[in-house]
Residue, then its C-alpha position, 0 to 999 in steps of 0.5 A: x415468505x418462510x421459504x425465503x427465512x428457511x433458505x437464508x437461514x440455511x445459507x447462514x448456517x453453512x457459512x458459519x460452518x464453513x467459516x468455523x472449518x477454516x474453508x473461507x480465505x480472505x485474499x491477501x492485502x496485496x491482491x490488487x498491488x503487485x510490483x515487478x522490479x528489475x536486479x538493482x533497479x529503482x521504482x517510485x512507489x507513491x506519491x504522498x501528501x495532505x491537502x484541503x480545498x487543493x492547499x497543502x496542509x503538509x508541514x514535513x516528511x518525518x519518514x518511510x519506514x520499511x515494516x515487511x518486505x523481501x531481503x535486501x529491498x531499501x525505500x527512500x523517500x524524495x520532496x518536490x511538488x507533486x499533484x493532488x490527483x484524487x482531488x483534481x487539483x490543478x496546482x501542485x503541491x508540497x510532496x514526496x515520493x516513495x522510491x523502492x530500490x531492489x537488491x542485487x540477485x541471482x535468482x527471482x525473490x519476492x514477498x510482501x512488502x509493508x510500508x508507511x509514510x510519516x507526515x507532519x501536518x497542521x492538524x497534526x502527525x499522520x501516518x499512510x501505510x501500504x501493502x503490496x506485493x514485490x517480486x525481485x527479477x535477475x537482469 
């Protein structure tokens, strides 16, 4: 049992050394969400909404605001209906689509991009953001 304590003491430690050192790096935010895009092409982003037992609680869009992202790169929004698939809910809902629209380029630009969406509901204002990574391609 004190041969257990003395290693994990040990192993606390040495993290704690190597995070004092700057030797641990945390991955970035878009590790997971990476986003190749076409000279002046447009992608849908997201879908967004707010619902409760599969009814749309969603009283407006107020937004997309473009908080980081590589130059020339312009979001936009669209409403329609759209289906709440986390929830598994089998009628569509009020929504609204993100839609990323790439600059015109010559050579390959990337960078991170940050995003949120605010939406207006019956429990009040709610704001959804997003990271993810871009990269802009010459045609």
């Amino acid at each position: 049992m004190t041969r257990c304590r003395s290693y994990f003491r040990a192993g606390v430690k040495l993290a704690s050394v190597l995070a004092l050192a700057g030797l641990f790096r945390s991955l970035p935010a878009y590790s997971g969400n990476q986003i190749a895009i076409m000279s002046g092409e447009s992608l849908d982003l997201s879908t967004d909404y707010y619902v409760a037992n599969c009814a749309s609680l969603l009283l407006n869009i107020d937004g997309v605001d473009l908080l980081e992202g590589p130059p020339g790169v312009r979001l936009s929004f669209r409403n329609e209906l759209v289906y709440a698939r986390a929830q598994r809910c089998t009628v569509a809902v009020p929504g609204t689509i993100t839609v990323l629209t790439a600059p015109v380029v010559s050579q390959k630009i990337g960078g991170q991009l940050v995003y949120r969406v605010r939406l207006s509901t019956e429990e009040g204002p709610k704001i959804i953001t997003r990271t993810m990574w871009v990269t802009v391609y010459p045609k």
